[in-house]
Structures are given as C-alpha cells and as structure tokens.
C-alpha positions as CSV (number, residue, x, y, z in Angstrom):
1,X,78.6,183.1,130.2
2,X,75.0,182.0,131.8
3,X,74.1,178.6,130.9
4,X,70.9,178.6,128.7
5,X,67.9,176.6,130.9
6,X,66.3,173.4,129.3
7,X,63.9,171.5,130.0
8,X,64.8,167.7,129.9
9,X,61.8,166.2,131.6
10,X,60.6,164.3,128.4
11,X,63.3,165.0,125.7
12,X,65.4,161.9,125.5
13,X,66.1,161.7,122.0
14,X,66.7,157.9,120.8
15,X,65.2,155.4,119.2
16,X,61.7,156.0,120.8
17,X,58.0,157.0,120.9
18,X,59.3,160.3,120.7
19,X,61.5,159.9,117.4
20,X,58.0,158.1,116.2
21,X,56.3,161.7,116.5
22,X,59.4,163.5,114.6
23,X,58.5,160.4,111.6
24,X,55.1,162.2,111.4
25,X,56.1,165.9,111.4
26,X,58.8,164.9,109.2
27,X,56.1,163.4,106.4
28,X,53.8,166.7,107.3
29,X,56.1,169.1,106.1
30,X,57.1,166.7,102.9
31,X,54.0,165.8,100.6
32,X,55.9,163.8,98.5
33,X,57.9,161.1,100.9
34,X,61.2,159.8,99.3
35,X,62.9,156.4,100.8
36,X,66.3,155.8,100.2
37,X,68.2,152.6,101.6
38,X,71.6,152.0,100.9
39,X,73.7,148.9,102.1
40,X,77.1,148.9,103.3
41,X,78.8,146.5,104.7
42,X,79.9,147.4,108.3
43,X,77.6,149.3,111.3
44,X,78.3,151.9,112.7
45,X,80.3,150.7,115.8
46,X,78.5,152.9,118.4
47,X,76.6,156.5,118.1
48,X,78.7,158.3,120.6
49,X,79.7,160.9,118.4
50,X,83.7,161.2,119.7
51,X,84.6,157.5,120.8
52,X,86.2,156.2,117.7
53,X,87.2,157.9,114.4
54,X,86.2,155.2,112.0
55,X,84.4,155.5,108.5
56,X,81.2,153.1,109.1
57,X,80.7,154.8,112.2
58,X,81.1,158.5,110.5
59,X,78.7,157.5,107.8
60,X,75.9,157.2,110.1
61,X,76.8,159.7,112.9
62,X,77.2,162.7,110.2
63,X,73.8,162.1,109.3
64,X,72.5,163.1,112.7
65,X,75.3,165.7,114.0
66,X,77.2,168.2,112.8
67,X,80.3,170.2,112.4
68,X,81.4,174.1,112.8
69,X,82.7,173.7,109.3
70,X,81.1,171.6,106.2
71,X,83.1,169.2,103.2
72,X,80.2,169.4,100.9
73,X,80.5,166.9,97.9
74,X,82.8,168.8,96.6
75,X,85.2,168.4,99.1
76,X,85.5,171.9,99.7
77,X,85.6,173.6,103.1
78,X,82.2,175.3,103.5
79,X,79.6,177.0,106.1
80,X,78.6,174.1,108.1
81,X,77.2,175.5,112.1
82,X,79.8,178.5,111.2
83,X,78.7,180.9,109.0
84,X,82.4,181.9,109.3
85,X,85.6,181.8,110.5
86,X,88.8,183.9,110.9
87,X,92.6,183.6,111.9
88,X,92.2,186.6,114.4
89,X,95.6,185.7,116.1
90,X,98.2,183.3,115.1
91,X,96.9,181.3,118.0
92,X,93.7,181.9,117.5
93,X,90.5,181.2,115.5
94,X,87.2,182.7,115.4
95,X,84.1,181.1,114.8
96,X,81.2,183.0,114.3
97,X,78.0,180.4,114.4
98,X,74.6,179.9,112.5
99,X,72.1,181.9,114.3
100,X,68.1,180.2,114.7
101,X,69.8,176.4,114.9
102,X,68.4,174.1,117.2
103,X,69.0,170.2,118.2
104,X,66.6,167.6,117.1
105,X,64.4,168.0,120.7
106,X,63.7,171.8,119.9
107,X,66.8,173.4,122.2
108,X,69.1,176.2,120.9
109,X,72.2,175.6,119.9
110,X,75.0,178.1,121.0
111,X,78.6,178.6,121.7
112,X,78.0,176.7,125.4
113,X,77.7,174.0,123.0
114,X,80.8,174.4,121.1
115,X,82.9,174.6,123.9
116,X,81.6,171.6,125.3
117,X,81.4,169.3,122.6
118,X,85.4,170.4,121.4
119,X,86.0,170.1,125.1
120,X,84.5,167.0,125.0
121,X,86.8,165.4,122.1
122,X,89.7,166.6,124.5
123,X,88.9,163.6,126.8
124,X,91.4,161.1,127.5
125,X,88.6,158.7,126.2
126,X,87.3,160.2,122.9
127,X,89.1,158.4,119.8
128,X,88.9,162.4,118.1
129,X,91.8,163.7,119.2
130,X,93.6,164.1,116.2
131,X,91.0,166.8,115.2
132,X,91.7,168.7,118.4
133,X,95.3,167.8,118.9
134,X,96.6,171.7,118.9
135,X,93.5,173.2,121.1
136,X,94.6,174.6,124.7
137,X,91.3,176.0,125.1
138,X,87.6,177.0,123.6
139,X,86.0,180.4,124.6
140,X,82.8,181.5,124.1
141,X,83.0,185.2,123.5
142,X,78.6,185.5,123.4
143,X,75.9,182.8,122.5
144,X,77.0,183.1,118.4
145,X,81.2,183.7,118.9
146,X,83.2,181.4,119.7
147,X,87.6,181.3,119.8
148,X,89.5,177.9,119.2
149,X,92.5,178.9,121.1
150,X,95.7,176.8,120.4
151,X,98.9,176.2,121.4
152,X,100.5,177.0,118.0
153,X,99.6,178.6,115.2
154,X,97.8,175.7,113.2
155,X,96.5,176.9,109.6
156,X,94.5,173.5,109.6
157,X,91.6,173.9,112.1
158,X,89.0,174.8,109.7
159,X,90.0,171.6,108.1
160,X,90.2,170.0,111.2
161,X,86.6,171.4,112.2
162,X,84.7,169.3,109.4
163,X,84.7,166.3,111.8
164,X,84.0,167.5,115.7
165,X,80.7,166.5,115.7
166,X,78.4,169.3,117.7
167,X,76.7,168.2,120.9
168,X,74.1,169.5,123.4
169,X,75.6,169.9,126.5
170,X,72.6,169.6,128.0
171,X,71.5,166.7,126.6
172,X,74.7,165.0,127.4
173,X,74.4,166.3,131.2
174,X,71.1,164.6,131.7
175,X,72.1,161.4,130.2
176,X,75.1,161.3,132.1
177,X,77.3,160.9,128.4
178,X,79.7,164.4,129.4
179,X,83.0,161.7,128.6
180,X,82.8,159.9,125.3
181,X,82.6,156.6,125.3
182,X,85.4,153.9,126.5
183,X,85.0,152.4,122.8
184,X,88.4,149.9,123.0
185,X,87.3,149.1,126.8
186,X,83.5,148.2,125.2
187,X,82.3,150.6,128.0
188,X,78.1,151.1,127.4
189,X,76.4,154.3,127.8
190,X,73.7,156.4,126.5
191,X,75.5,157.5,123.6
192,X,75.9,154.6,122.4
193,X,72.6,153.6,121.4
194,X,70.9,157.3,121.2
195,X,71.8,160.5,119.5
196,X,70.5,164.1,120.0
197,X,72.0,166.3,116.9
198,X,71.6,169.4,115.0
199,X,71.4,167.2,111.7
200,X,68.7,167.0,108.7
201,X,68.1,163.5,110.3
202,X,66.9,161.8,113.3
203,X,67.2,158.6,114.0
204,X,63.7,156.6,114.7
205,X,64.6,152.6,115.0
206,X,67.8,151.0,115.2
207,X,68.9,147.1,115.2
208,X,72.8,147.2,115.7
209,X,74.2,145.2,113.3
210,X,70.9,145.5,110.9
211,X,68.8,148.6,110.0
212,X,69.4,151.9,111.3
213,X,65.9,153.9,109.9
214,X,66.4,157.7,109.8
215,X,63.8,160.5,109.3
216,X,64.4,164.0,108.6
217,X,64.8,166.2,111.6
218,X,61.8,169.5,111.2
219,X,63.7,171.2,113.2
220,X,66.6,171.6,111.1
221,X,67.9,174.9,109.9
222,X,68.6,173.8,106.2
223,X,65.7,171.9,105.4
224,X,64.5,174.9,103.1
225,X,68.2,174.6,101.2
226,X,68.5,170.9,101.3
227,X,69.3,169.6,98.0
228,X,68.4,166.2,98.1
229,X,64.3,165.0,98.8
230,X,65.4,162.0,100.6
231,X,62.4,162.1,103.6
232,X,63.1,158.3,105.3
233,X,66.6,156.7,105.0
234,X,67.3,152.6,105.7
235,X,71.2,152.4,106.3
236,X,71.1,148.2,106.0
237,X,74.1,146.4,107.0
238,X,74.9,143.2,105.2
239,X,78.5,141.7,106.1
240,X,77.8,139.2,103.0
241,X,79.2,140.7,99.5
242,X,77.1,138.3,97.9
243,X,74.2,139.1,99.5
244,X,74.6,142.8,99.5
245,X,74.6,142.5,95.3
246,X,72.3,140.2,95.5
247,X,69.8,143.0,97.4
248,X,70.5,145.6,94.9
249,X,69.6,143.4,92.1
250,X,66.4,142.7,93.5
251,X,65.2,145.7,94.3
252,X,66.0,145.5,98.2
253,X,68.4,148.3,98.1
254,X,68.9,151.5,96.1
255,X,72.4,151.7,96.5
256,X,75.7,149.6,97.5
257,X,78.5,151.4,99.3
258,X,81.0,148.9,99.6
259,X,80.4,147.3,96.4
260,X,82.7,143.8,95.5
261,X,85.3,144.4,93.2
262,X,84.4,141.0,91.5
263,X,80.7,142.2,90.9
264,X,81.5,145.5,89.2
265,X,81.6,144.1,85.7
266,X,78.8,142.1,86.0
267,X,76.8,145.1,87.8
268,X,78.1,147.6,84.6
269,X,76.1,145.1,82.1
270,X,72.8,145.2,83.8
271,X,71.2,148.3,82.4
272,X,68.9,149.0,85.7
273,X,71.9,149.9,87.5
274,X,75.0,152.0,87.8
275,X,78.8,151.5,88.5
276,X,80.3,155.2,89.8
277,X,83.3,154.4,91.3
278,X,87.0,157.0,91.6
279,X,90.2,156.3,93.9
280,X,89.0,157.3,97.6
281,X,91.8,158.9,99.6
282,X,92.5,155.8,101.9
283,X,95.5,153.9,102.0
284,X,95.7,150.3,103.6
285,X,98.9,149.5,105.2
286,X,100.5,146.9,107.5
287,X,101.7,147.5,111.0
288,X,104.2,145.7,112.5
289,X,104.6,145.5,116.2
290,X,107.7,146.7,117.3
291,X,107.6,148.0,120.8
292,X,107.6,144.7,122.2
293,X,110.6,142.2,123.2
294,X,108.7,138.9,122.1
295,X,105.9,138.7,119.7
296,X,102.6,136.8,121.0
297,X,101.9,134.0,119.1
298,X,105.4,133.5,117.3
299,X,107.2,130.4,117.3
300,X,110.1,132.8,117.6
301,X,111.3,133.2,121.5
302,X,113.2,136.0,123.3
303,X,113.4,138.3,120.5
304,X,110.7,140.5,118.0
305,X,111.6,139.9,114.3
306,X,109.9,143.2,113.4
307,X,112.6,145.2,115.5
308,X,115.3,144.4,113.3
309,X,115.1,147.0,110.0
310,X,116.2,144.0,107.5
311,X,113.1,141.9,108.1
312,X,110.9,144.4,107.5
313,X,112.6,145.1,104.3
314,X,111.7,141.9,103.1
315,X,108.2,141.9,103.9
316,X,108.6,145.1,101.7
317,X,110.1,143.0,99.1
318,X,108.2,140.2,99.4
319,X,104.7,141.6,98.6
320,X,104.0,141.6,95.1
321,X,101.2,144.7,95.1
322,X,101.1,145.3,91.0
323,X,100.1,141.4,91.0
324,X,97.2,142.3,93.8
325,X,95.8,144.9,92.4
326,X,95.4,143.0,88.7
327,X,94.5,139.7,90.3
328,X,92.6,140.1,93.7
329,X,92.0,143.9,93.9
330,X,90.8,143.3,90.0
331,X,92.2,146.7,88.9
332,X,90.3,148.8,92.3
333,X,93.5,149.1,93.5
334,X,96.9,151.9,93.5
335,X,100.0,150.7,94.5
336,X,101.8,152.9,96.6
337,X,104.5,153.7,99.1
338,X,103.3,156.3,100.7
339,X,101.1,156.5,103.6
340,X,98.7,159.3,102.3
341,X,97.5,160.0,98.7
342,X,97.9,162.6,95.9
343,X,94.7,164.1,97.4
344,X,96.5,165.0,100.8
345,X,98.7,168.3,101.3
346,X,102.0,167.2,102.1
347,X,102.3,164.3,99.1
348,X,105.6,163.9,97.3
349,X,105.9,162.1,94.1
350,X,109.4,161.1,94.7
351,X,108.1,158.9,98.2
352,X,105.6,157.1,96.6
353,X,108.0,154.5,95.1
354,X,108.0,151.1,96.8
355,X,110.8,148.5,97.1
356,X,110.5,146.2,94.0
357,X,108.7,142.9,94.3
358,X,111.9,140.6,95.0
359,X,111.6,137.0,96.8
360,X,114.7,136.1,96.6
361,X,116.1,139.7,98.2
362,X,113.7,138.7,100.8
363,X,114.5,135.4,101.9
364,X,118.0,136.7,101.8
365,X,117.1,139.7,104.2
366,X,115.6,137.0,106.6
367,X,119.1,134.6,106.6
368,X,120.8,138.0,107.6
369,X,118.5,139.2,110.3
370,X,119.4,135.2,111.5
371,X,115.5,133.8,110.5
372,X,117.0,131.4,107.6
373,X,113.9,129.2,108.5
374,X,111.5,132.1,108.5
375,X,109.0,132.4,111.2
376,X,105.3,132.8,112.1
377,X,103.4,135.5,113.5
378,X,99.3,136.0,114.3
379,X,98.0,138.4,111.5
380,X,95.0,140.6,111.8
381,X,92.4,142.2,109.3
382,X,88.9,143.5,109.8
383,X,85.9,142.2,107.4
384,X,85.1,144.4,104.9
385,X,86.8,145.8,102.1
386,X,90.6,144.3,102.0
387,X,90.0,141.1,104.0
388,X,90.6,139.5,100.4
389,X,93.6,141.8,100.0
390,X,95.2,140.1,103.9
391,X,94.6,136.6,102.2
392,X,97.0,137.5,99.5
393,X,99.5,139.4,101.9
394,X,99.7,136.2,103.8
395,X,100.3,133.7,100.6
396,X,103.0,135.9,99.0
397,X,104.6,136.0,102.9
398,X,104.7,132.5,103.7
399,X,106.3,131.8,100.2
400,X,109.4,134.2,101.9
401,X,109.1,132.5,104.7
402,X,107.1,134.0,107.3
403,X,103.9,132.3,107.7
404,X,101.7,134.8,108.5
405,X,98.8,133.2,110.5
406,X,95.6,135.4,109.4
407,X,92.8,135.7,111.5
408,X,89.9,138.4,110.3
409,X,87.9,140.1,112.8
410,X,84.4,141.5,113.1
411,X,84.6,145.2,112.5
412,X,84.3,146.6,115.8
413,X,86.1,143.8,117.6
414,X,89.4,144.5,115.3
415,X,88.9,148.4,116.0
416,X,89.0,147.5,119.9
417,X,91.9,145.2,119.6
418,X,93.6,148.4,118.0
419,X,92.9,150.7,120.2
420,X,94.2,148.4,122.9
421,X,97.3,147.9,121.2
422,X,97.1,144.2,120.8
423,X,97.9,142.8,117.5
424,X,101.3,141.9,116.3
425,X,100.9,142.5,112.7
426,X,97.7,143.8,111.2
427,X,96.2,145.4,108.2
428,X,94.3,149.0,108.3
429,X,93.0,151.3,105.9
430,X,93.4,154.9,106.8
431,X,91.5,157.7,105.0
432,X,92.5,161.6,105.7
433,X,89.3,163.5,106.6
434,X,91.3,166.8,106.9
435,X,93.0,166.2,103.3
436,X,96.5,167.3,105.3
437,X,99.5,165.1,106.2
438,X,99.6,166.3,109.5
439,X,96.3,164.2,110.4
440,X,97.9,160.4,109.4
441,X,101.4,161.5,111.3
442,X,100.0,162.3,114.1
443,X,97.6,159.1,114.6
444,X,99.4,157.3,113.1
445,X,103.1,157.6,112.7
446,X,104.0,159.3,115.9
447,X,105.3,157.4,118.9
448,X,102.4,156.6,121.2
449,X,103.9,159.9,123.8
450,X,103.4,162.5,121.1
451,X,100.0,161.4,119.8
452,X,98.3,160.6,123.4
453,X,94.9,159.3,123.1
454,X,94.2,159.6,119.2
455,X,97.0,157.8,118.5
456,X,96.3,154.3,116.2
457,X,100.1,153.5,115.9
458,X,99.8,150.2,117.7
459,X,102.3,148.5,116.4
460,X,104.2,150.8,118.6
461,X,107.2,152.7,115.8
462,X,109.2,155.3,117.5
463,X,111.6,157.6,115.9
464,X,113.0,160.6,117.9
465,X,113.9,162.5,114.5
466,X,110.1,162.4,113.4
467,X,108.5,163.3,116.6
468,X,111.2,166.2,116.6
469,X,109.4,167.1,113.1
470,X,106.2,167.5,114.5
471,X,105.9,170.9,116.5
472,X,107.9,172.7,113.6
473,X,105.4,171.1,111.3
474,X,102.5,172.5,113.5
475,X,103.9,175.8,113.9
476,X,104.8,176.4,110.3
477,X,102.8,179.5,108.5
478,X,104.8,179.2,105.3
479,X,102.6,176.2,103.0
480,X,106.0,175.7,100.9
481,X,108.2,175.7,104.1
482,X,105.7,173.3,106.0
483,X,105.1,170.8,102.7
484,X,109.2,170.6,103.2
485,X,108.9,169.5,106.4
486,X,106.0,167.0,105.8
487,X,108.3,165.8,103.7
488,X,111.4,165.4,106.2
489,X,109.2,163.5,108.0
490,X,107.8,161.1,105.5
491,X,111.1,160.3,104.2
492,X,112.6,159.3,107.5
493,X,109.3,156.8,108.0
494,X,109.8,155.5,104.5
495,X,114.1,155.1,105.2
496,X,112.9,153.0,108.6
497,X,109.4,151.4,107.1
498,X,107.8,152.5,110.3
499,X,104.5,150.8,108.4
500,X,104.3,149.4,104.9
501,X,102.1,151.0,102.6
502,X,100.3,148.8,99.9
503,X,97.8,150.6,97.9
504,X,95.1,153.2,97.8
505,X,91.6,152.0,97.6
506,X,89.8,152.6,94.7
507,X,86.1,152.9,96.1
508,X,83.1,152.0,93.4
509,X,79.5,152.7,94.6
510,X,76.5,150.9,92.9
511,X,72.9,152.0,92.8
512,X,69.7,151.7,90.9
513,X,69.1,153.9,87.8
514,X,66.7,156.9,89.3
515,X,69.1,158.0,92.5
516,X,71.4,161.1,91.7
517,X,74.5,160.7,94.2
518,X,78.0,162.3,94.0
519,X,80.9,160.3,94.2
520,X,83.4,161.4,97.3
521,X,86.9,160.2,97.6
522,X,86.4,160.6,101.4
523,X,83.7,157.2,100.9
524,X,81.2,159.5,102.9
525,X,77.6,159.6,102.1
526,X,75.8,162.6,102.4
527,X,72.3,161.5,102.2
528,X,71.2,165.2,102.1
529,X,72.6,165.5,99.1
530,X,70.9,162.3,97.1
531,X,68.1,162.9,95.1
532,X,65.9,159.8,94.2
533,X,62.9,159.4,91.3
C-alpha cells in the first residue's frame, strides 16, 4: 500500500500556540461555550497512548484518541473508527473503517494507521499487550479495510479493540515516538507530554500533576452526533480527599470522580449536589512475591515465606474483609474471592467464596510453615482509592503475626515499581476493560513466560496446569465450552491463592446539580457524553 504524504513542517500537536488556534475554532463553531471540570485524584501518568494500561491515564488519553471499536455508556460494543467488523476467517477479523476521519492537525486517517498503531502496541515496550496478545499480523487490504490476523481463533478482539488507542503514523515518525514509551524505565519522549488523536478533544495546556485543559477537536468526525455540549474540559488533579470535596462544595469543580467514601453521606445531604455511585468492575487484590528465594526487606533469611502454600492461607484467613467493608470501606465495598466480577464473562458463583475470617487458623498455619514468631515483610499500595483499605490489611496482619510494613507510593512511582517487578507484597486494583476473563489471566495470573510484556503478575506465581489452560481457552469457539475452561483455570488459582482477592470496588461519583453524566462500572469518563446547564 503507498504511504499517504503529509506535511509535518508546522503540525506538532501539543500543548502549544497551535492547540491555542484549535481553542478558537473550537468556540467558533459552538455559540454557546460549555466548561466542565472534574477532579480526580490521580494524573494521567504519561500521554503516550500504549506505555501503561492504567485507569487515570485512560481517562485522559480516551479523550484525545480513539479506538476501531467504541464501549459507549452503555457498555455495549459499538462503531467507534469501524463502522464494522466481521469474523471472515476463524483467524481472521475484518475491519472496515469510518471514511472522512481525520487527526486533530487536519491529516486522514486510514488503514496505514491501523496497522501501525496495533503494530505499535506489539512492542516489547508498550504496557498494551494484553489487547493484542493473539495478533500475528495487521493488513491493510485498501485505505478503509483493514484484517487483524491472529494466531488462533479469538472471539474477543472486538472487545479487545475498545482500548488500542489509534495513532498517526506520521505524526509518530516525525516525533521520533514509532516505540511506546519505556514507562517502568521513566524513559521521556514526545508522547509523553503531547498527543495528536482522532478524538472530540485536543488538548491545549497541561501542568502534570495539575490541570490538563482540553478543547474540542473541529476536526472531528462526530462533532455533529455528539451528545454532550461540553466545549472546554479542566481534568484537575487533587491527591487530597479533603480538598477534592472541599472544591466541589465551593464551586471549584463540577464533579468528583474518586469521591471519599467517608464524604458520601455528608455530600447526599447537601441539596446542590449529587451522589451516583454502582459497583465498578475492579477488584483489588494482594500479590505476594513468590518467584524469589529471600524476600527484600524481611527479617526472615534464606527462605521466602510466600512460597510455602500454608502461609498464604493464613493471610487468607487472617483478613477480615466483611469488617473492612462495614468499617473502612463504609459499605463501598464487595467482598470477594474471585479475581474478576459478575460483570466479566467467565465468573462462577461457586469461586467467589473466600476462606472465612479465622485468626486463630492463621497463626496456626504460620507455626506449621515453621514462622511461630511471624515475620515482617515491606508492603506496597498506591495513593488513591484503597490506600485506607492497605492500612487495614496491615493491622488485621500484624495481629497474625506478620507485620506487614506499609509503605504508599505516589501513583506513577508504584506503577513503575510494578512493572519492574519490585515489590514483595503489594495491593492493586484491577478493572477488566474487555469485560472477558481472558484479559485478568493473561496480565495477571499467567507466569511472566506466557504473558510477555503485558504481563503485571509481579509477584511472580507460576502454575504449569494454568498456563497449559490458556491456548485451549484462546482457541475455544464454543462460549459454554470456553466459560468451562475459564473456569478450570480460576479454580486451580483459587486451590493455590496465586493472589488474594479482597473486594470489588464500589465506585461513587459526585457532581453539582445541572451536569447530566452516566454512571460506568468501567470508572471511565466519557466527557462527550456529559451534558452541563
């Protein structure tokens, strides 16, 4: 296929003079300007589109790319850069793109693109594997087709789809950004600071860490369907819960994303504002590093606690997650065992039953696995959302006898330690964009050698029987036969507690009376989608 020629002399799309000039055609084309600033409580870690698959970053990348296919509010698979799509072969899928669509600097986007940008999510240093973890190849059959080729039949790659962000190739040519990002190594590129999408919104001014202030893009193709009216959005970051109410009580802010579980009550009584809140489909879990001899930082030498089944059975039983959720969680909480929801494809009622809360059962676990004393270990968690939830792992752990020493980490600087593999025992949350099973056992629960460079299992579990699950899940066409198999799978995790599942977040949203917004159990924001008075 013939490359389409650009012209890339002044079109660096960023956070410019240029992105100033899209601010004014933007408020040309809408007479009646509508701001919208929501606050959340971690930034976007970088704007490379494919270096790490986390949910701050998503919420503001999605607002400037996009995807072949689209999970509108409903959480529906939809038309997104595809108008549609086919199984043509078992192997392969056929995309057939949105003619007339064109990036944010005014250049066509095309199949070129597609292959690229997939291509690009392929690379040993793109955190977006998991999305593209079956693909053996991308070809564009003219400048609208395009076939996802793969190496088994996979019925999820539509699903799969809703999150490979869409690149310009040429774009990322001239700005030397053809790789994703090194996100764990902290590598710093163009990508990381500018953006050049096929979105309803550019961005004009960002302070990392701060305000990132978004316009909407005139060159977008849906601008005439677009249900929303929102013309400027402020995404504000504000680490402090207390000061993020505090902003939407004021006036600040039109909406709270990650709202404080102990400020919902007292944001339901104030009859300017509104609670919407549902469980999101994110589970937070521990991981337990296993895949080592010694664990850093323990008092214990020569050997790795976590190694031996028993102790990990008494964490199990030592956590008492009914008494989190009433007490810290404050009801925002589902306990759980499993390691996706009842949202996700693949969920079995008969796995989500945990060990019961049992101290006793758990110290006596310890004396058998020859730790009558207990023992310490460093403990990780991010800010954010469960950093209160880690406190309370650690207290109801030390009264078992294993003093968990807790140490919470900026955002991005726990994400990195992950990716590096670092921690010894840490807590993650872990949503399922593609709504399938398949997603969290391949990032997650698969040894390192079967899921490559998506893979987030760093505390390093390894079972030869799972990974042996995972092609025949792949390649299974029958849904009943392949929910079986999911199941196989999850079981044999569950047996070994490869990780310990805790709870399901429950996700409430806050925001002013006057701004009409959907309420996803993905946590995404689709700001093309919010209507304000």
């Amino acid at each position: 296929m013939t490359r389409k020629n650009r012209l890339w002399s002044t079109v660096l799309w960023g956070t410019g003079a240029l992105g100033l000039l899209v601010a004014g055609a933007a408020a040309a084309q809408a007479p009646q300007p509508r701001l919208f600033r929501m606050a959340t409580s971690v930034d976007a870690a970088t704007l490379d589109p494919h270096a790490t698959n986390a949910l701050f970053t998503y919420l503001v990348v999605s607002q400037v790319y996009e995807t072949l296919t689209h999970r509108a509010d409903d959480l529906k698979v939809q038309p997104g850069l595809a108008l549609r799509w086919e199984q043509v072969e078992p192997t392969r899928w056929r995309f057939h793109l949105r003619p007339g669509v064109k990036f944010a600097g005014g250049e066509a986007f095309d199949s070129d693109d597609v292959v690229f940008s997939i291509t690009r999510a392929l690379a040993p240093t793109s955190n977006y594997g998991i999305f593209v973890d079956t693909v053996a190849s991308v070809e564009a059959r003219d400048a609208l087709t395009v076939d996802v080729v793969t190496r088994v039949p996979d019925p999820v790659v539509p699903d799969k789809m809703t999150r490979v962000l869409m690149m310009d190739r040429g774009w990322s040519e001239a700005n030397r950004a053809t790789v994703p990002q090194n996100f764990a190594q902290r590598e710093e590129t163009f990508t990381v600071r500018n953006a050049s999408g096929t979105g309803p919104y550019v961005i004009r001014t960002r302070e990392t860490d701060q305000r990132t202030v978004m316009v909407r893009n005139p060159n977008w193709w849906g601008s005439g369907q677009m249900a929303g009216n929102v013309t400027e959005y402020h995404h504000i970051t504000l680490t402090s819960d207390a000061t993020r109410v505090a902003a939407l009580l004021s006036g600040e802010v039109d909406m709270v994303h990650v709202v404080p579980v102990q400020d919902v009550a007292r944001i339901q009584r104030d009859p300017r504002l509104r609670i919407i809140q549902g469980q999101e489909n994110r589970t937070v879990w521990l991981g337990l590093r296993q895949d080592v001899e010694e664990l850093a930082g323990s008092d214990v030498r020569g050997r790795n606690p976590f190694k031996d089944l028993r102790v990990r059975q008494a964490i199990a039983h030592a956590l008492d997650v009914e008494a989190m959720r009433r007490t810290t969680l404050r009801g925002q909480g589902v306990p759980t065992a499993s390691m996706w929801t009842q949202f996700v494809n693949g969920w079995s009622e008969d796995l989500d039953r945990r060990l019961p809360h049992d101290p006793a059962k758990a110290r006596a676990l310890l004396t058998e696995a020859g730790y009558p004393n207990g023992f310490s270990v460093p403990f990780e968690c991010p800010t954010g959302t469960y950093d209160e939830a880690c406190q309370a792992v650690a207290g109801m752990l030390a009264r078992a006898g294993i003093r968990a020493q807790l140490n919470i980490l900026p955002n991005a600087q726990f994400s990195q330690r992950i990716r590096r593999q670092e921690p010894m025992m840490y807590a993650l949350s872990w949503g399922v964009p593609t709504f399938d099973a398949s997603y969290t056992i391949r990032a997650v629960m698969a040894s390192r050698a079967v899921g490559g460079a998506a893979t987030w299992n760093a505390g390093g579990w390894s079972n030869p029987a799972f990974d042996a699950l995972i092609p025949r899940i792949d390649s299974e066409q029958d849904p009943e036969a392949r929910r079986g198999l999911i199941r196989q799978a999850h079981a044999l995790h569950n047996a070994d507690l490869g990780h310990i599942p805790m709870y399901h977040m429950m996700i409430p949203w806050a925001h002013r009376a006057g701004v009409a917004v959907t309420h996803r159990a993905d946590n995404q924001v689709q700001v093309r989608e919010i209507r304000v008075d």
